[in-house]
Structure formats: structure tokens, C-alpha cells
SEBAVO-710918 format. One line per 3 residues: number of its first residue (from 1); for each residue x, y negated, z negated of N, C-alpha, C, O, CB. Coordinates in pm, 1 decimal, m for minus. Glycine has a CB too. Example, Ala and Ser with C-alpha at 12.3 -4.5 7.8 and 13.67 -1.06 7.14 Angstrom:
2
1	1319.0:569.0:m780.0:1230.0:450.0:m780.0:1320.0:330.0:m780.0:1423.6:331.9:m846.5:1130.8:447.3:m904.6 ~ 1285.0:225.0:m708.0:1367.0:106.0:m714.0:1290.0:m3.0:m787.0:1340.9:m113.8:m803.9:1408.4:59.8:m572.5
***
This chain:
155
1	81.8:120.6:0.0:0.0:0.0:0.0:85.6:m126.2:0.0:37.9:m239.4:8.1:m92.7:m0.3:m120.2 ~ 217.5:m98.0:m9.8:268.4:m245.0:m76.6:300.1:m323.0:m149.4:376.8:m419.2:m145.8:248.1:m295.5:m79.2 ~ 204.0:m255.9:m257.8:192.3:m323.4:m387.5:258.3:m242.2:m492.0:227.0:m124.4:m508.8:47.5:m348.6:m425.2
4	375.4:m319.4:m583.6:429.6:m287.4:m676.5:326.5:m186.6:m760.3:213.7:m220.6:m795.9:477.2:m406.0:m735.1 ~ 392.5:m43.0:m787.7:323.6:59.2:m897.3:408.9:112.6:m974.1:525.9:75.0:m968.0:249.9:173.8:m845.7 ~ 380.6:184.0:m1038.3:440.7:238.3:m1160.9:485.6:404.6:m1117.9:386.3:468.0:m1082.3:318.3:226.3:m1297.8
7	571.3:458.1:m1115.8:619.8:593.2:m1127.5:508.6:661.8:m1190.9:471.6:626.8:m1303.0:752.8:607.3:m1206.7 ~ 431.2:792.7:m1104.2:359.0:886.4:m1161.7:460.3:1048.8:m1180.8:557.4:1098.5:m1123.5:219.3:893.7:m1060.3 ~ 366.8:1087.6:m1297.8:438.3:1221.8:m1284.3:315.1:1328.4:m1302.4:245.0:1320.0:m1403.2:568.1:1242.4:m1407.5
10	295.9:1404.6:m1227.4:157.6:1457.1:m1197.9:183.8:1600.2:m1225.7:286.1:1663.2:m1199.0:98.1:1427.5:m1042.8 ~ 65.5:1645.9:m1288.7:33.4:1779.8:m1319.8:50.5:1933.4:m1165.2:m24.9:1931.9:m1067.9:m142.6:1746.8:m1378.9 ~ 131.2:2013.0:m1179.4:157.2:2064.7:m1058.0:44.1:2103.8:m965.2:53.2:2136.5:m846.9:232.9:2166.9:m1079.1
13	m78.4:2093.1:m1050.9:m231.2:2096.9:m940.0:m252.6:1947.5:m864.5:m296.5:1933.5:m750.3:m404.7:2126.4:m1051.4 ~ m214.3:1847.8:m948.5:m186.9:1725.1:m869.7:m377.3:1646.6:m924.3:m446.8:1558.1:m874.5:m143.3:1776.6:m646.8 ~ m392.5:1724.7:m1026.7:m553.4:1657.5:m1057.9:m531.2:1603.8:m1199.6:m632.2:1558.4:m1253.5:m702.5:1785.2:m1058.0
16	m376.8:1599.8:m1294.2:m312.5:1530.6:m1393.5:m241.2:1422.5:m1353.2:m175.9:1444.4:m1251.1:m235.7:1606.1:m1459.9 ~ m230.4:1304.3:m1402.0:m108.5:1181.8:m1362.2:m96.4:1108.2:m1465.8:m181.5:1038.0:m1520.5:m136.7:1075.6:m1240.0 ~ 34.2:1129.3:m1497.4:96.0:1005.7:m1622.7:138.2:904.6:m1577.8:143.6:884.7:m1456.4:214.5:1037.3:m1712.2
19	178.2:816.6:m1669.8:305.6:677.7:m1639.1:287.4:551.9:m1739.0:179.3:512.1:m1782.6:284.4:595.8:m1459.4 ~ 368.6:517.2:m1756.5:400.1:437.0:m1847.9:419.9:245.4:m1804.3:516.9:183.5:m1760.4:529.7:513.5:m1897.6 ~ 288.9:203.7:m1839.4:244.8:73.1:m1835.4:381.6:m13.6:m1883.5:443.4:65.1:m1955.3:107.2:54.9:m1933.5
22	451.7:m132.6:m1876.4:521.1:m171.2:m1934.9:508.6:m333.0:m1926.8:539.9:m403.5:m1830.9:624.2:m106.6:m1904.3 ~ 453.4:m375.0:m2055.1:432.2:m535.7:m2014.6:433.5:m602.6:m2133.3:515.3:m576.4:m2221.5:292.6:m576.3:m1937.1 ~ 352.1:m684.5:m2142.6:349.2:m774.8:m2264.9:361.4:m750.3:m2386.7:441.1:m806.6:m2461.8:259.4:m828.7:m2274.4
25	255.6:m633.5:m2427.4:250.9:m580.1:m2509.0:374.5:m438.3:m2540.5:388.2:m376.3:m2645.9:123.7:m566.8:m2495.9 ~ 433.9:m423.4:m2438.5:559.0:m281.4:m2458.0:521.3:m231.9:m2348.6:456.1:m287.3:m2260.1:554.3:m152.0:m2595.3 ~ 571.8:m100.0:m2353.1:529.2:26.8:m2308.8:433.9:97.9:m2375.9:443.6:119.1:m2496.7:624.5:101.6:m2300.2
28	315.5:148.6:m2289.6:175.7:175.1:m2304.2:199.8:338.6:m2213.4:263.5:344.9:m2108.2:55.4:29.9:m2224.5 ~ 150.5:430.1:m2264.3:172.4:607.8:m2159.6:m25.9:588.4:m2160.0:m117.3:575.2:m2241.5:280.6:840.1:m2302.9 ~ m1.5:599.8:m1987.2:m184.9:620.3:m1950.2:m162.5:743.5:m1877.3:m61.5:799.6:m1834.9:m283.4:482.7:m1834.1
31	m279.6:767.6:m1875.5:m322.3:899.1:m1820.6:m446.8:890.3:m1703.7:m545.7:827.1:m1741.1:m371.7:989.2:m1950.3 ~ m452.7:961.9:m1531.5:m532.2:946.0:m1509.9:m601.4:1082.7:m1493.7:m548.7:1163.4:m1570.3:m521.3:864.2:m1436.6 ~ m696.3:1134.7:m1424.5:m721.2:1279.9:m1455.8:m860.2:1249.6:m1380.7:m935.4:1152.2:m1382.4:m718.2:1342.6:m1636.3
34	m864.0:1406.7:m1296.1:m962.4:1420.4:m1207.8:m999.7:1542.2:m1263.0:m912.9:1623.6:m1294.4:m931.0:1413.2:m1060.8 ~ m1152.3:1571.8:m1283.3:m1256.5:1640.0:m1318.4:m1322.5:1695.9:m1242.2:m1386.7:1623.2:m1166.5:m1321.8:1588.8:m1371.9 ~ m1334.8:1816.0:m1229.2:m1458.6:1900.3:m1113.8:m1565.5:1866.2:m1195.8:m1537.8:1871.6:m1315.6:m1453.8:2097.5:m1080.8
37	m1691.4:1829.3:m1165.4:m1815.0:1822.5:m1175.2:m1876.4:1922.2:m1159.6:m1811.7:2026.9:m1158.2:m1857.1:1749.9:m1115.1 ~ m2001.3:1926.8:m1144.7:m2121.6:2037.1:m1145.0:m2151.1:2023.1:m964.4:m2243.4:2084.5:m910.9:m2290.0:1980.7:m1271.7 ~ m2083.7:1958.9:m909.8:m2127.1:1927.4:m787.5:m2021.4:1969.2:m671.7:m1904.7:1941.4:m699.5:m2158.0:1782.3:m789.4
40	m2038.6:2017.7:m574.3:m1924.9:2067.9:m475.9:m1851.7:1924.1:m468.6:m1897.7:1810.0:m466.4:m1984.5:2136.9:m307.2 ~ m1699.9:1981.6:m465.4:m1607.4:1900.5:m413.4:m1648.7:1709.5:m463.3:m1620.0:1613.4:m391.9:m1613.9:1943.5:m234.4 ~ m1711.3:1702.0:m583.7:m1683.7:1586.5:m660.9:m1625.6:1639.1:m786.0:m1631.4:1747.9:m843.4:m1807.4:1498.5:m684.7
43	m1545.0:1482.2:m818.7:m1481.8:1452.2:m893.9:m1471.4:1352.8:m988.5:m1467.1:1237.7:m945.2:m1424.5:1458.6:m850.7 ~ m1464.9:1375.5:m1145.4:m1464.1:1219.6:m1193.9:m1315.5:1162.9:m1211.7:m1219.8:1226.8:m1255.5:m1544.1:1203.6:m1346.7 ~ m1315.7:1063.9:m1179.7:m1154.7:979.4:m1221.9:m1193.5:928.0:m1329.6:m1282.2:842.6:m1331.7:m1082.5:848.6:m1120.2
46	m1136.4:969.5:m1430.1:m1079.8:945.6:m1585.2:m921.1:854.6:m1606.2:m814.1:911.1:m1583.6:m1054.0:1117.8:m1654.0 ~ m926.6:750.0:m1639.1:m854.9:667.5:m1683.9:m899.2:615.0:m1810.0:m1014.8:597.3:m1848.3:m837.2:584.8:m1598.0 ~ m742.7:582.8:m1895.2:m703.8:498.1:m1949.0:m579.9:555.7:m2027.9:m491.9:619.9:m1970.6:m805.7:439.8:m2011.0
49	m578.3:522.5:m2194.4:m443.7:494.4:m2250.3:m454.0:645.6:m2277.5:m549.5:723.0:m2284.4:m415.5:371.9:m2384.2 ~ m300.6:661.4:m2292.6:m275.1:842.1:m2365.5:m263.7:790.6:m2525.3:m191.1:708.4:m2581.0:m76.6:953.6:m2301.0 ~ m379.5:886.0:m2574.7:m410.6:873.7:m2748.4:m266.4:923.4:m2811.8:m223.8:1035.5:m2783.9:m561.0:997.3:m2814.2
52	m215.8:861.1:m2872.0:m57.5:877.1:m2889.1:m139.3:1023.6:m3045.6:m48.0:1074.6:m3110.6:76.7:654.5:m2957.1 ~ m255.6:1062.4:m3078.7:m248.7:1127.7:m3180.4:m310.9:1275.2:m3096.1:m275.7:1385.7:m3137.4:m330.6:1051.5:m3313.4 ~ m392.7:1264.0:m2992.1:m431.3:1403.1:m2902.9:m380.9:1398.4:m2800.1:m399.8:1507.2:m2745.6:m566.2:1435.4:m2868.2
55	m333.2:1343.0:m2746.9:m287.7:1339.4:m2626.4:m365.3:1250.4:m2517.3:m313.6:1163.7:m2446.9:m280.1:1469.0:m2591.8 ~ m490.7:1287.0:m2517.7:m632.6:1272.3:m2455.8:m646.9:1143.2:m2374.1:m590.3:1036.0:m2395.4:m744.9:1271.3:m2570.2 ~ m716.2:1168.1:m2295.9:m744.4:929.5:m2229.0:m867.3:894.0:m2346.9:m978.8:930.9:m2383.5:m871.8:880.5:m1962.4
58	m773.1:806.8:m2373.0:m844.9:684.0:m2458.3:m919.7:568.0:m2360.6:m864.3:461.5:m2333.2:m717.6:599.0:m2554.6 ~ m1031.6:599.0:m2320.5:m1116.9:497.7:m2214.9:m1192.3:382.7:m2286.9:m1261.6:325.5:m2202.7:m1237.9:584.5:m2128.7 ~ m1202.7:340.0:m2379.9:m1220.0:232.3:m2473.0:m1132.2:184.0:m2492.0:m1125.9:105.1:m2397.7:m1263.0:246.6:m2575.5
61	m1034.6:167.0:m2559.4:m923.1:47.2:m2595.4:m866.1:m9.7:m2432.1:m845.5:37.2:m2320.1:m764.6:128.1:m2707.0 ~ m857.0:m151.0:m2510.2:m836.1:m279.0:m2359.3:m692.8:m281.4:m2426.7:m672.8:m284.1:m2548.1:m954.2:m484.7:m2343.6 ~ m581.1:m279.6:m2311.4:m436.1:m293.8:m2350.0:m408.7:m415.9:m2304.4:m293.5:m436.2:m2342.8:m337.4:m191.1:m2295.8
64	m448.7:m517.8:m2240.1:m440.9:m677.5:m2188.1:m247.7:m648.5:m2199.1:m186.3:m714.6:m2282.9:m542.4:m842.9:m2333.7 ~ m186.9:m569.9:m2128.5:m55.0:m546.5:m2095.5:58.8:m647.5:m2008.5:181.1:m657.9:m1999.2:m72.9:m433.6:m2030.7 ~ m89.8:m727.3:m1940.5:m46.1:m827.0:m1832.3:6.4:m731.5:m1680.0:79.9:m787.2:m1598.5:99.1:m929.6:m1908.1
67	m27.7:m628.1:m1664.0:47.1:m560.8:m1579.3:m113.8:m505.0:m1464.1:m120.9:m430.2:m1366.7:158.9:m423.0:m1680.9 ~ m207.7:m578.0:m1531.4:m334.5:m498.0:m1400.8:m343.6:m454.9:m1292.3:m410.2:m359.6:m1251.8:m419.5:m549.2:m1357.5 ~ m254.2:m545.9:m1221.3:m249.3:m519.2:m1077.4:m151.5:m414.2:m1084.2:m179.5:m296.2:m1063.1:m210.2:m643.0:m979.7
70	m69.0:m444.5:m1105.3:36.7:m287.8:m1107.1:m10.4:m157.6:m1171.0:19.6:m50.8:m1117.6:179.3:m309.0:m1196.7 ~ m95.6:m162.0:m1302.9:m161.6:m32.8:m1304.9:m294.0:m38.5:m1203.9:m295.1:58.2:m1127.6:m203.7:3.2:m1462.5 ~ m369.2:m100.2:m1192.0:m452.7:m55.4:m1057.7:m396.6:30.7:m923.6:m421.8:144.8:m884.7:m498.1:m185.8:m997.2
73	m301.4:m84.8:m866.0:m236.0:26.3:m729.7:m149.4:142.5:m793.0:m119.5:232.3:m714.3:m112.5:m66.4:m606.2 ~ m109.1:153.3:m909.6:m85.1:293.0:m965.6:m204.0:389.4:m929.8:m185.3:487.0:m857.1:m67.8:286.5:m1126.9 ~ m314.3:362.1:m977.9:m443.4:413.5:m999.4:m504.5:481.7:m851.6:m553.2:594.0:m838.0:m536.6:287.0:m1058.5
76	m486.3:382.9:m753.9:m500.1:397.0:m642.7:m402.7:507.9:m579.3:m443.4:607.7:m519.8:m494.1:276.9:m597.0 ~ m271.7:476.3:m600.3:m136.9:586.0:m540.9:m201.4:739.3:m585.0:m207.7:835.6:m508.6:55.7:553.2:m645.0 ~ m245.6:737.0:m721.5:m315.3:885.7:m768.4:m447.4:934.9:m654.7:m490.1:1049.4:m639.6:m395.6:861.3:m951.1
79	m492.6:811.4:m584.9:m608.4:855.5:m547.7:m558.3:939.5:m377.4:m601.8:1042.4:m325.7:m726.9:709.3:m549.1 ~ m472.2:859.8:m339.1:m388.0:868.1:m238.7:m312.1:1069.4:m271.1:m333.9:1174.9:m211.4:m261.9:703.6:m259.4 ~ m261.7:1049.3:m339.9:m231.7:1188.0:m379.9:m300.3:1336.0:m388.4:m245.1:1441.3:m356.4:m205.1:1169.3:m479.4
82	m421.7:1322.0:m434.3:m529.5:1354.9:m491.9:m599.3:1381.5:m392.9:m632.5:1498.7:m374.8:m580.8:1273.5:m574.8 ~ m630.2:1304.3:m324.5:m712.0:1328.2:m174.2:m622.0:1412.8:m22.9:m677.5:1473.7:68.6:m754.1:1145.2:m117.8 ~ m508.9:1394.2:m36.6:m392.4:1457.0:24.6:m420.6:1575.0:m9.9:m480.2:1629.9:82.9:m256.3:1415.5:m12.4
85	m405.4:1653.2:m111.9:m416.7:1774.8:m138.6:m577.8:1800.4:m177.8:m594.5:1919.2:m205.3:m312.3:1807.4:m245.1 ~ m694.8:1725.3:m187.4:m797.8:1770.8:m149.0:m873.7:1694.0:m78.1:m960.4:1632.7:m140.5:m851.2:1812.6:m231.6 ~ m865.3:1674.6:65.2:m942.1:1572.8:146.8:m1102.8:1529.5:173.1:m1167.4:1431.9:211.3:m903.7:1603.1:254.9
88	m1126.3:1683.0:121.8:m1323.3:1649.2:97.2:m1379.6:1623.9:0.4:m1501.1:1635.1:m16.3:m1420.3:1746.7:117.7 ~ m1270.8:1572.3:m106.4:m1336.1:1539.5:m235.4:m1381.3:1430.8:m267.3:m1285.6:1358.9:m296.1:m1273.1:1557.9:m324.1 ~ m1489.7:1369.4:m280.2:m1515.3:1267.2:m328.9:m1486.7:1238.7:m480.6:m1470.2:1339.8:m548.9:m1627.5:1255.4:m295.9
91	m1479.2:1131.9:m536.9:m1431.7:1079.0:m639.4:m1524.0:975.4:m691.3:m1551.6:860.5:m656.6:m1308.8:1035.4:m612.5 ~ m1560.8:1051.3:m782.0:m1694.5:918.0:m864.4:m1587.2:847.3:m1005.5:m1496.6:885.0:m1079.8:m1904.0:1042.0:m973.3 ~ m1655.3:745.8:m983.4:m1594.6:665.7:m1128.9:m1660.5:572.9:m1136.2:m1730.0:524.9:m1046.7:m1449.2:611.9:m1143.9
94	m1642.8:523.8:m1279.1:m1765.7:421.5:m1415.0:m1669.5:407.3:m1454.5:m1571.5:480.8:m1443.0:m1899.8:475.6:m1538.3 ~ m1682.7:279.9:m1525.2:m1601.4:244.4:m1644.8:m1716.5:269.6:m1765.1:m1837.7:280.8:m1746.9:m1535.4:73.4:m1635.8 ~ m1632.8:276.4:m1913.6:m1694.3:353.8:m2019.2:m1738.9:270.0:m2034.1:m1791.7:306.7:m2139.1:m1646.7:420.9:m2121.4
97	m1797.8:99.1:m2014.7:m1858.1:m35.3:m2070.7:m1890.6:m94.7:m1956.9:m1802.1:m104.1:m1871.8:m1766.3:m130.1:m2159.4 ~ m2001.0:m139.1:m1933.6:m2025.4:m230.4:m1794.1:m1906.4:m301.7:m1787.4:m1871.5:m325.7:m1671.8:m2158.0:m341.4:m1792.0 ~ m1835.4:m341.8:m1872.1:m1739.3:m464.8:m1867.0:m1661.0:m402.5:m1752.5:m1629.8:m433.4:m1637.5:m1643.1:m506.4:m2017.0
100	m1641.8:m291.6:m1843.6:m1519.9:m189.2:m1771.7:m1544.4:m156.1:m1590.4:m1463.9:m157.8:m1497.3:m1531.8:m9.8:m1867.0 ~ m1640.1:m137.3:m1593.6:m1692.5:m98.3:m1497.8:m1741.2:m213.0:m1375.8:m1761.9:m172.9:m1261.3:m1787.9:m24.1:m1555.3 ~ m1760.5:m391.0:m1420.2:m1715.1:m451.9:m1365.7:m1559.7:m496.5:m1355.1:m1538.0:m573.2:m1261.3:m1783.8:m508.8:m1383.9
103	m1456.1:m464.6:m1428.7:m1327.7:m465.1:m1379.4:m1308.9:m407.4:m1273.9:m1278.5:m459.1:m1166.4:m1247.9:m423.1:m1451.8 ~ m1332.2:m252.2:m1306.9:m1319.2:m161.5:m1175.4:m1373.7:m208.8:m1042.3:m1346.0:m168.5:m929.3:m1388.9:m32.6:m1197.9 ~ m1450.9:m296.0:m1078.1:m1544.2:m370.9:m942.4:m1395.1:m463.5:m916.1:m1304.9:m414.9:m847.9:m1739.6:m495.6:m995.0
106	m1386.7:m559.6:m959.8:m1295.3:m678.5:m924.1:m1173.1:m605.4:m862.9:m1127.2:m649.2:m757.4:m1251.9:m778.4:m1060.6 ~ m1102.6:m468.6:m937.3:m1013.7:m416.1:m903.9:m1009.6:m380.8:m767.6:m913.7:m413.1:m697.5:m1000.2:m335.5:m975.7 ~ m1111.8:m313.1:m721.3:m1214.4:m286.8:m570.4:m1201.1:m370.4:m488.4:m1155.9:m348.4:m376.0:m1365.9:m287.4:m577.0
109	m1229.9:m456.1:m521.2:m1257.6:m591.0:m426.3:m1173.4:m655.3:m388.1:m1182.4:m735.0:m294.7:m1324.4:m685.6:m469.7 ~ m1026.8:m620.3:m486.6:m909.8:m718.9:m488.7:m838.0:m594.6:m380.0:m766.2:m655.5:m300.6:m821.2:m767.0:m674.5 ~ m835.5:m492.1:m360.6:m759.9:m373.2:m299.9:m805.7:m333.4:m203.5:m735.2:m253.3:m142.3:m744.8:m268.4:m366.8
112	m954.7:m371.3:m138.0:m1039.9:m310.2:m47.2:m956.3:m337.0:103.4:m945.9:m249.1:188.9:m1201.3:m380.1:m60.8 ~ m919.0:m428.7:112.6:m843.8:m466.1:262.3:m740.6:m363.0:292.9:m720.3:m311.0:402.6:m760.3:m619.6:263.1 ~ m688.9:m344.6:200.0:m587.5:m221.0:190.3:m604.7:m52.5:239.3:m554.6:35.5:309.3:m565.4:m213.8:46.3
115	m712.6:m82.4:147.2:m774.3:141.4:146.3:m863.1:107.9:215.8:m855.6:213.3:278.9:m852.0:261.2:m19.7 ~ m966.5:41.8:278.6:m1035.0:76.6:373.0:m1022.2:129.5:479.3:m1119.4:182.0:533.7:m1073.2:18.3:392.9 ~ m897.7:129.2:536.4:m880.5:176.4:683.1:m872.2:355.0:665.7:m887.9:441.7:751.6:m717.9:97.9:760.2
118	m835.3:369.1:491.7:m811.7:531.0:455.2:m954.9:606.6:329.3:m970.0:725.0:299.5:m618.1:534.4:357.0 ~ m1022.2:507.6:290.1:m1107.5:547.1:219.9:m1273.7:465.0:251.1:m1290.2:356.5:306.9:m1039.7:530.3:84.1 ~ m1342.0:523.8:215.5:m1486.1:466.4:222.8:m1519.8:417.9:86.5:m1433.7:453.1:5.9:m1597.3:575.9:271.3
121	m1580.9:374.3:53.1:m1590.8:362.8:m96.1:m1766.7:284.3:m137.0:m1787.0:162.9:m133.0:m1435.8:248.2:m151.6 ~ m1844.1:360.6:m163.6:m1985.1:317.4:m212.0:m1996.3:263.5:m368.8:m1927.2:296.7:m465.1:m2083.4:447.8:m196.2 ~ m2093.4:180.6:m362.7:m2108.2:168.6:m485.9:m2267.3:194.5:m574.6:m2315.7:84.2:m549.5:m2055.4:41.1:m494.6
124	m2332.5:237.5:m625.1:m2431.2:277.7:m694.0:m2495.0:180.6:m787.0:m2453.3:157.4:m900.5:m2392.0:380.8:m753.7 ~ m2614.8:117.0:m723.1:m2713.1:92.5:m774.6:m2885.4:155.7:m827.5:m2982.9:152.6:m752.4:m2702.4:22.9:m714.5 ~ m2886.7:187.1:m911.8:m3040.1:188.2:m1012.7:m3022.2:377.2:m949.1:m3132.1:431.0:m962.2:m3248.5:40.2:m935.3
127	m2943.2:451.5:m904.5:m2879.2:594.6:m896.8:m2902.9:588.1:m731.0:m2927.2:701.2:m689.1:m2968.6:742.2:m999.4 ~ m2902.7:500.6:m639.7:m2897.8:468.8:m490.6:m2770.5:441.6:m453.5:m2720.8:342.9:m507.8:m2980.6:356.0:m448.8 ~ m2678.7:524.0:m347.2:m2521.4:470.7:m317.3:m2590.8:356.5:m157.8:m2684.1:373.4:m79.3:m2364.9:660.5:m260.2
130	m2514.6:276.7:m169.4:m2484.5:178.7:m65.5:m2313.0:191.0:5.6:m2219.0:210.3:m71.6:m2512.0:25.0:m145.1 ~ m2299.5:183.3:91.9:m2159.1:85.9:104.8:m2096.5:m10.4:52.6:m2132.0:m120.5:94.5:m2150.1:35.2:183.6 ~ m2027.4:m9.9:m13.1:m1932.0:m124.3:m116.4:m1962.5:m277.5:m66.3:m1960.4:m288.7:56.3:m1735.6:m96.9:m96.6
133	m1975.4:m332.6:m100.1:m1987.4:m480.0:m43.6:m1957.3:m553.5:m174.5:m1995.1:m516.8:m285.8:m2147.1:m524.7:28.1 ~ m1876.7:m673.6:m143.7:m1844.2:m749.3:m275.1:m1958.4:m867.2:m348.8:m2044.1:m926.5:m283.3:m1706.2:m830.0:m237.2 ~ m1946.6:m876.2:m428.9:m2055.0:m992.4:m463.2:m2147.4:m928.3:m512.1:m2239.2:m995.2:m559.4:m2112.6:m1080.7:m353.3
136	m2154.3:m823.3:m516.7:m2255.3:m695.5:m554.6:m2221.5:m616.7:m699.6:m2120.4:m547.2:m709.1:m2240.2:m572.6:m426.1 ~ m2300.1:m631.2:m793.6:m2305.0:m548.0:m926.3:m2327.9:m416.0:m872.9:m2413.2:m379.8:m791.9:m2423.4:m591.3:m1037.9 ~ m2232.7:m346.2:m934.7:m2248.3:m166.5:m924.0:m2263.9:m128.8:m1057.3:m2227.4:m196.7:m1153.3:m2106.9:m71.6:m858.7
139	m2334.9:13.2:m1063.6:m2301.7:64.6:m1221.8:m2199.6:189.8:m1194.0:m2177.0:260.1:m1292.5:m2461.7:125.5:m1320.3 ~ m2134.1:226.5:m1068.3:m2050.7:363.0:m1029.3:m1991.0:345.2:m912.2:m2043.9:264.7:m835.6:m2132.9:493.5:m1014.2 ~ m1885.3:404.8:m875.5:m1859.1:422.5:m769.7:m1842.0:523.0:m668.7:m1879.0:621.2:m733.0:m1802.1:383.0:m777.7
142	m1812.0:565.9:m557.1:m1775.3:696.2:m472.6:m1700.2:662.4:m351.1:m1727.2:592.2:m253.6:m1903.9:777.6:m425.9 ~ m1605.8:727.0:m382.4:m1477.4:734.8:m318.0:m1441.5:805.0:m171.0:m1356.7:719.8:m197.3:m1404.1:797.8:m411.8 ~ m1427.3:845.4:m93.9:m1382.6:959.7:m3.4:m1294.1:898.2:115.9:m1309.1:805.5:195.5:m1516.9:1042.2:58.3
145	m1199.5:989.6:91.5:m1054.0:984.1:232.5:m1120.4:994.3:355.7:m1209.3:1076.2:379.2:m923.1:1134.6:239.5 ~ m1079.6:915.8:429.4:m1119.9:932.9:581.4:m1014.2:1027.6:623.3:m897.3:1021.4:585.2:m1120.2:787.9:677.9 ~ m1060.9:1111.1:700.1:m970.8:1204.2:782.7:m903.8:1142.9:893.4:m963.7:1136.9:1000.8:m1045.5:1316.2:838.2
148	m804.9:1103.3:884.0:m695.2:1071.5:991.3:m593.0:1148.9:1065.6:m491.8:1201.2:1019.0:m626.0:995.2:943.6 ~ m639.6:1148.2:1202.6:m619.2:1257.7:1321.9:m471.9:1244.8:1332.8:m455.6:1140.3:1269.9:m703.2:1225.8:1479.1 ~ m356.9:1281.2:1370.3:m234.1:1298.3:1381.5:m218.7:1346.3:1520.4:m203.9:1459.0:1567.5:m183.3:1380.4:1280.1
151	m226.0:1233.6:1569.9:m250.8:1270.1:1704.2:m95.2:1222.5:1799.3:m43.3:1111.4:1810.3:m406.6:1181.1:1755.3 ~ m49.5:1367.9:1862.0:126.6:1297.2:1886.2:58.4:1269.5:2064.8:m51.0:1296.3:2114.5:333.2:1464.8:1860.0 ~ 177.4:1208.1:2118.0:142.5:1151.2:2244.5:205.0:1275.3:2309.2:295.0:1341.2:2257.2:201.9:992.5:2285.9
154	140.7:1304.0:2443.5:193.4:1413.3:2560.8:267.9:1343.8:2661.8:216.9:1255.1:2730.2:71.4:1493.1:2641.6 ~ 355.0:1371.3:2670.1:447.3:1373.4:2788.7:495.7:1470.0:2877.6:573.2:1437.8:2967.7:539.4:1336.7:2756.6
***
């Protein structure tokens, strides 16, 4: 993408990803983590801090790290990964607080020029998906890789 990220180190199924936030506040270890659902080939993306006492994502505590944009396109590089090794998966995500969940919007909106040409991305109103459009309150999102043809030239 371009954009400055953070070193992941991913679970050898590639549906675990660590890395270590580093900003205002220190060094912060987040965790992101993809979930099979009850539903073919969806997924939830689980973010936030690694609970330094279970290990676990801590999706409530706000780390105001100063580093957002750099953990976002982190966030994104996982999605990039993730979809590589499973290309029909869609990827739902909420934040645990509307708040949260309008960040994830702004985050969207600020990155969309980028992943659009490789992802689709809807957003969910009153349990109805639309196409992402900005300016628009979501309560969820849905994700999916466009399949890009590798197409070599004949000579």
C-alpha cells in the first residue's frame, strides 16, 4: 500500500497476527485474529491490545498510541495476507462500541483509494449490506478480495 506498517508475525495458518504498536505511550503487543463463523467461508476480524495477563485481544481499551495510521495499514497488510491464502473469504468486522466501529469507518474511508482496486468492501445498515460509500453510518462491515487474473502476455 505504501503506507508505513508495523512488522507482523503470523500464526503458521496465517488466521493469527501479532506486532508491536510503538508510540506515545511505549510499546503496546496487539493482536489481530480471524474467526470461522457459522457461515461458509466468513470470517470475523478481531482486533485490538494483547491482554498482557491471558494473552487474549483486549477490544475495549483505547491505547491513543499516536500511531493509528500505522496500526490501521498494519491491519489492512493482515487482510492482504489472509485473503492470499484464502481468497473467498469474506471478512466481517464491528467495532466492540459504535465509537469503535465509527473509527473503523474513518479508518475505511481514509484507505479506500488504496484497497479498492483489490477489495470490495460493504457496509451494513439496520442488517442490509450496501456498497461502502463514505458519509454513511455503518453498524458492520464486509470485506472480500477481488480475484486478480495474472494474465502474462503471448508472444
Amino acid at each position: 500500500m505504501g503506507i508505513e506498517r508495523y512488522d507482523l508475525i503470523s500464526s503458521e495458518n496465517l488466521t493469527a497476527f501479532e506486532f508491536i504498536s510503538d508510540g506515545t505511550k511505549g510499546k503496546i503487543d496487539k493482536i489481530i485474529q480471524f474467526s470461522s463463523t457459522n457461515y461458509h467461508n466468513v470470517y470475523n476480524l478481531g482486533f485490538g491490545d494483547k491482554d498482557v495477563i491471558t494473552g487474549e485481544i483486549d477490544d475495549k481499551v483505547v491505547s491513543n498510541n499516536g500511531d493509528s495510521e500505522k496500526v490501521l495499514s498494519t491491519v489492512v497488510e493482515s487482510l492482504y495476507i489472509f485473503t492470499d491464502r484464502n481468497p473467498e473469504a469474506l471478512i466481517y468486522a464491528t467495532g466492540s462500541t459504535k465509537t469503535r466501529t465509527r473509527l473503523y469507518q474513518i479508518g475505511i474511508t481514509k484507505f479506500i483509494e488504496k484497497v479498492k482496486a483489490d477489495f470490495v468492501i460493504y457496509g451494513q445498515i439496520e442488517k442490509e449490506w450496501h456498497f461502502f460509500e463514505k458519509d454513511i453510518n455503518y453498524d458492520a462491515f464486509l470485506v472480500k478480495r477481488i480475484k486478480v487474473k495474472n494474465e502474462k502476455c503471448k508472444s
